[in-house]
Each structure stands twice: as C-alpha cells, then as structure tokens.
N, CA, C and O of each residue as an XYZ file, in Angstrom:
348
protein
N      22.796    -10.885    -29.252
C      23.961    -11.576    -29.724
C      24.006    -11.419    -31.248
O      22.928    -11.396    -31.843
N      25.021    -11.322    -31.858
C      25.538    -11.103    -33.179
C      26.501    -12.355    -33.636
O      27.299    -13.006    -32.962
N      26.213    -12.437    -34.751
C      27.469    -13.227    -35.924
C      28.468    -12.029    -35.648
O      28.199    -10.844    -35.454
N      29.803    -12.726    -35.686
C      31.214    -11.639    -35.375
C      31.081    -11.069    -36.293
O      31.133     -9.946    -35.792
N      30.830    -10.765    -38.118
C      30.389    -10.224    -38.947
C      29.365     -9.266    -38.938
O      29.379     -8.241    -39.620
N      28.622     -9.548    -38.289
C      27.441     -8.797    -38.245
C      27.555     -7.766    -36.924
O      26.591     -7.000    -36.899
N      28.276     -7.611    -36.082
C      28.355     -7.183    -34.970
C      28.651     -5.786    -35.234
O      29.560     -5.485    -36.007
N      27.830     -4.774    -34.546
C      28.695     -3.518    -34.775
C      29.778     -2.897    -34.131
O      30.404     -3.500    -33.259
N      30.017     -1.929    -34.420
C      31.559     -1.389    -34.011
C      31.454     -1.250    -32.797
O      30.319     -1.149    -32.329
N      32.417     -1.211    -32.070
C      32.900     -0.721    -30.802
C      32.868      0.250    -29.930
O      33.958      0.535    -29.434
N      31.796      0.951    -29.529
C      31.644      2.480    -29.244
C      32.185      2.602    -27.753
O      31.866      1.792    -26.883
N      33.033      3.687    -27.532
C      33.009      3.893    -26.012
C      32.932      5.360    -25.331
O      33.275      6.447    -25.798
N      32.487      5.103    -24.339
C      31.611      6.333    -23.862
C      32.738      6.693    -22.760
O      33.291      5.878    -22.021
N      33.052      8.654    -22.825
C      33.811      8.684    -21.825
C      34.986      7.987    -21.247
O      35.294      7.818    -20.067
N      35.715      7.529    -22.612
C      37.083      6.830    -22.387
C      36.680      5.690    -22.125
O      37.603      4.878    -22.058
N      35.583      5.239    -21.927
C      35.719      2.966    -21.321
C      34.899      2.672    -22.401
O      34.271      3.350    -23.214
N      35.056      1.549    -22.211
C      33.988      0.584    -23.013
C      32.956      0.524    -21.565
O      33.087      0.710    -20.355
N      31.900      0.153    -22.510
C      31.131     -0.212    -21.449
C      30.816     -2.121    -21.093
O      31.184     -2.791    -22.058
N      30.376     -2.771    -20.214
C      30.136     -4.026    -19.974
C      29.566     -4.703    -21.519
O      28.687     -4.297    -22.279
N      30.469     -5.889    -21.597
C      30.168     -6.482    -22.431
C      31.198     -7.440    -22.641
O      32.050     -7.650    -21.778
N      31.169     -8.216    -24.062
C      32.441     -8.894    -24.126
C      33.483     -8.499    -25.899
O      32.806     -8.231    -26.892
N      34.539     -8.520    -25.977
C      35.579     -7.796    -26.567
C      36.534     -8.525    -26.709
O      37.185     -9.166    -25.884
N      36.648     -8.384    -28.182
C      37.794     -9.615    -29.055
C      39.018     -8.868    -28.611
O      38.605     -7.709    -28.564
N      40.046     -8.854    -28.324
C      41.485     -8.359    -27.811
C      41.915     -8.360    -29.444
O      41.385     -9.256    -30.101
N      42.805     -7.464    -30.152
C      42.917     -7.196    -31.043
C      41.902     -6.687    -32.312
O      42.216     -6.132    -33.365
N      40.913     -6.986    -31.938
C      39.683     -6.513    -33.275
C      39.029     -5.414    -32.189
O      38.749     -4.459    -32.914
N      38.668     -5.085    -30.906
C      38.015     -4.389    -30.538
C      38.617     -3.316    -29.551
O      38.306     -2.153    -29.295
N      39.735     -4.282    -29.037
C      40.794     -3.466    -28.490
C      42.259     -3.903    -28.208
O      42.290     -5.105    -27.946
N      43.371     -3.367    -28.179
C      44.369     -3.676    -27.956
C      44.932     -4.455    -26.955
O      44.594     -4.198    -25.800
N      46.061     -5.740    -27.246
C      46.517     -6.297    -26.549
C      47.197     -4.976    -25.365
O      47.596     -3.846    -25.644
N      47.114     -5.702    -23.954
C      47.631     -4.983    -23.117
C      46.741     -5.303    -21.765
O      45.885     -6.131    -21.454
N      47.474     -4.089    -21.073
C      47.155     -3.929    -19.721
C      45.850     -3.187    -19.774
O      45.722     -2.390    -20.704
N      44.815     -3.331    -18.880
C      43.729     -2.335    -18.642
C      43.001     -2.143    -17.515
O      42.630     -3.225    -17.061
N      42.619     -1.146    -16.831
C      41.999     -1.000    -15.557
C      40.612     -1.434    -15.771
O      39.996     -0.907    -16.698
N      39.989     -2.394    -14.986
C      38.706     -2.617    -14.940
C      37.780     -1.710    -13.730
O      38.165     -1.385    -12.606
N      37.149     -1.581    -14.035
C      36.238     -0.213    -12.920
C      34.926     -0.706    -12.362
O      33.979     -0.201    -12.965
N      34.569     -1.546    -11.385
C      33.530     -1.650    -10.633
C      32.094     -0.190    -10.690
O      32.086      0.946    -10.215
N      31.120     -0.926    -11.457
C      30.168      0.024    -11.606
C      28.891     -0.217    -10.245
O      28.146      0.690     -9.873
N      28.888     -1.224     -9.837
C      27.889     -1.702     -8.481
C      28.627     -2.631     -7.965
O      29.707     -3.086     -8.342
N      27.805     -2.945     -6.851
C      29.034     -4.139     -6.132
C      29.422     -4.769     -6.585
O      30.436     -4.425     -7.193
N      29.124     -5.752     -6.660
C      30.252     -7.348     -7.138
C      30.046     -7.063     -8.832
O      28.951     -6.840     -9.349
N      31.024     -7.110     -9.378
C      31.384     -6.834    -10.486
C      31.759     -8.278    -10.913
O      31.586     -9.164    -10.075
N      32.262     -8.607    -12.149
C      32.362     -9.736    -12.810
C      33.561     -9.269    -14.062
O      33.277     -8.371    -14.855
N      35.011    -10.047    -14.127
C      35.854     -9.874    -15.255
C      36.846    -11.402    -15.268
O      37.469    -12.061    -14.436
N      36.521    -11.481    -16.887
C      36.663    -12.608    -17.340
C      37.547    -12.713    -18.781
O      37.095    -12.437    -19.892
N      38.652    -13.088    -18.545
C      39.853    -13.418    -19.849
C      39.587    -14.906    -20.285
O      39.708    -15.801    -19.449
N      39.274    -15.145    -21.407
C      39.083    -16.605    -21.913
C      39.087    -16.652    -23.683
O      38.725    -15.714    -24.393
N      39.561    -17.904    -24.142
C      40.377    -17.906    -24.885
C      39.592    -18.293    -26.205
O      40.235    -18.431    -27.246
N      37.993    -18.502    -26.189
C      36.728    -18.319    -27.123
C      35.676    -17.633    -26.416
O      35.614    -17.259    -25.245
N      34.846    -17.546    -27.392
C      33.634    -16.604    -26.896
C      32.273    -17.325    -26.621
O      31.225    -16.731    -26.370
N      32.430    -18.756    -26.705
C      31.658    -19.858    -26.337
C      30.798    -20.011    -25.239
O      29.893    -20.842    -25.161
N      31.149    -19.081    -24.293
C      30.876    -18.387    -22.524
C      31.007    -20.687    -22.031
O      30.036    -21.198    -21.473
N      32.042    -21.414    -22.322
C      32.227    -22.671    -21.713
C      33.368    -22.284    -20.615
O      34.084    -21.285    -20.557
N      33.302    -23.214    -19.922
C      34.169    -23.541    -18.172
C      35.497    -23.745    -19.131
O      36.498    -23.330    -18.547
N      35.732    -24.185    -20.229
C      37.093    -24.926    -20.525
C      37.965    -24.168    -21.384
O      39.002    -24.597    -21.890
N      37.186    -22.318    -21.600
C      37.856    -21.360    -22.506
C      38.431    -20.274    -21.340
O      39.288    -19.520    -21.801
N      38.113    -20.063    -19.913
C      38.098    -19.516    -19.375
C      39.357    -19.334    -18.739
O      39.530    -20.092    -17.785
N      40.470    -18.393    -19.041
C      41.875    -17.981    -18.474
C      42.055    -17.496    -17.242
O      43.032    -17.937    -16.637
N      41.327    -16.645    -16.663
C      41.007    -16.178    -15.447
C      40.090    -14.943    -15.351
O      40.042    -13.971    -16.105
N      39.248    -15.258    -14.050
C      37.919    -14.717    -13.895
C      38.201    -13.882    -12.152
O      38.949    -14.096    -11.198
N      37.312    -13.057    -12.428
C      37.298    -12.319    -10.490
C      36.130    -11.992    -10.632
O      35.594    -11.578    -11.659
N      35.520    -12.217     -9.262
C      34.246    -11.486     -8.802
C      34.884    -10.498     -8.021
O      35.815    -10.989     -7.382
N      34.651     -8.663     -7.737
C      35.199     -8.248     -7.619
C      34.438     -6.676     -6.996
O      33.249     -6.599     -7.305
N      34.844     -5.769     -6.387
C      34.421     -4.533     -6.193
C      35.684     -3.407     -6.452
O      36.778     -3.936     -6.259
N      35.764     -1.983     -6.843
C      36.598     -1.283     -6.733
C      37.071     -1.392     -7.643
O      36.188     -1.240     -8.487
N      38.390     -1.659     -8.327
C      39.044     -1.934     -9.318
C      40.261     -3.049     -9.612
O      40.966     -3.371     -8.656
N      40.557     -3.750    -11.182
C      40.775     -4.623    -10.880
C      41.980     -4.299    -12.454
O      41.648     -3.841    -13.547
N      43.080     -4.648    -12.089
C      43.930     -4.519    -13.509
C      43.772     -5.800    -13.758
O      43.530     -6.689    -12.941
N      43.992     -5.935    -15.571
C      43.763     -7.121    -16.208
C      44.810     -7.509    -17.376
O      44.730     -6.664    -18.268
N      45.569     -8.304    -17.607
C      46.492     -8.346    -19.118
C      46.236     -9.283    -19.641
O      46.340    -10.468    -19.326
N      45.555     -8.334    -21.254
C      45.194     -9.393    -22.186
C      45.931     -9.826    -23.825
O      46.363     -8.870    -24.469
N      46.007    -10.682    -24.206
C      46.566    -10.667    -25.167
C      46.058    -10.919    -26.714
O      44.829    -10.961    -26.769
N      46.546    -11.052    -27.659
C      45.590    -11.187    -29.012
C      44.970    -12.124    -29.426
O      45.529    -13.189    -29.689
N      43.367    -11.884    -29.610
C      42.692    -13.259    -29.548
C      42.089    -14.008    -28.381
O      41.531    -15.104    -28.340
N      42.304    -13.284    -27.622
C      41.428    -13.654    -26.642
C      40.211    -12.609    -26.387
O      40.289    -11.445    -26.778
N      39.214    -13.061    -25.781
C      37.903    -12.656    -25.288
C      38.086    -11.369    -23.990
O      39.129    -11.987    -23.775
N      38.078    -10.484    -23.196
C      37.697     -9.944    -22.387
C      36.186     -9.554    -21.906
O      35.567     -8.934    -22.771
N      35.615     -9.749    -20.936
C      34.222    -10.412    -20.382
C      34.063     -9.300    -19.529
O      35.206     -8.991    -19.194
N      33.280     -8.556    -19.014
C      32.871     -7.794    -17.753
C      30.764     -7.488    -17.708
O      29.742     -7.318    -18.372
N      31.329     -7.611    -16.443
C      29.645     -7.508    -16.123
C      29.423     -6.769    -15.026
O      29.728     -7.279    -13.948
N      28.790     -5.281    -15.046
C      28.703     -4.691    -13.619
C      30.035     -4.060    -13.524
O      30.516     -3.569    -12.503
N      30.738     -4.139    -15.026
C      32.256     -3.006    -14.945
C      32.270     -2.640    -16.032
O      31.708     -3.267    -16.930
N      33.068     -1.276    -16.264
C      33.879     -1.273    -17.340
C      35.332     -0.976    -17.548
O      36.024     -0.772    -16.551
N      35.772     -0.939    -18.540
C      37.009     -0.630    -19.419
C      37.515      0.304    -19.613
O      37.092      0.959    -20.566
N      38.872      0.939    -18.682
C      39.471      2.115    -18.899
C      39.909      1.804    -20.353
O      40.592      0.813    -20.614
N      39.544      2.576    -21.168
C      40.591      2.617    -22.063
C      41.799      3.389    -22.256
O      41.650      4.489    -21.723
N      43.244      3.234    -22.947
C      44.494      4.257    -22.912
C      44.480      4.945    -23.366
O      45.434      5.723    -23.338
C-alpha cells in the first residue's frame, strides 16, 4: 500500500491493467470498461473512497467470464482475480 503521492504510475500489460485498485480519472478514464475473469470467481468493485469500508461501495459482483462496468470521475475501481480491458 502507498500514500496516493507516493504511488507509482500505472503500468499496463498487453492492453489491461492488471488486478488492483484505480482512481477513475488519475489512473484511468471515466467510462465504460470490460472486466476479464482471470480464474474463477473473480471480484469487481465501483466505490466512491479507497477506504476498502461497506459504506463507499457503489456496486460490487462476484463473477466468472466477463463483466462490463461504468465508471465515473473520482471514484475507485477494485478487481481481484480480473483485469481491465483498456480502450
């Protein structure tokens, strides 16, 4: 874990991000994005701090296969066991 300052850049491999969590506007663009199941039950999560609390959380899926997601600026995007088409 990092201070948002201290955090490094954003690298993505082969067009996605890989699992992790991602400021919507500082790391990637507001919008639509395909989420991609890397093992079974996958995990993707829109929430509105990075606090990982029950009361920031916009909507979440446990999930296999693929899953579209729309996010907007300032919010968090969450995945675990997926990643991030990027456009």
């Amino acid at each position: 874990m990092y201070a948002f300052k201290d955090a490094p850049k954003v690298q993505s491999r082969d067009g996605f991000l890989l699992a992790g969590m991602y400021k919507v506007h500082v790391d990637l663009p507001a919008g639509e994005y395909k989420v991609v199941s890397e093992r079974g039950d996958s995990y993707v999560e829109v929430s509105s701090g990075s606090a990982h609390i029950l009361d920031e959380i916009i909507s979440n899926d446990l999930f296999q296969g693929e899953r579209y997601i729309e996010v907007s600026n300032g919010q968090y995007l969450k995945t675990a066991g997926a990643k991030i088409k990027l456009k």
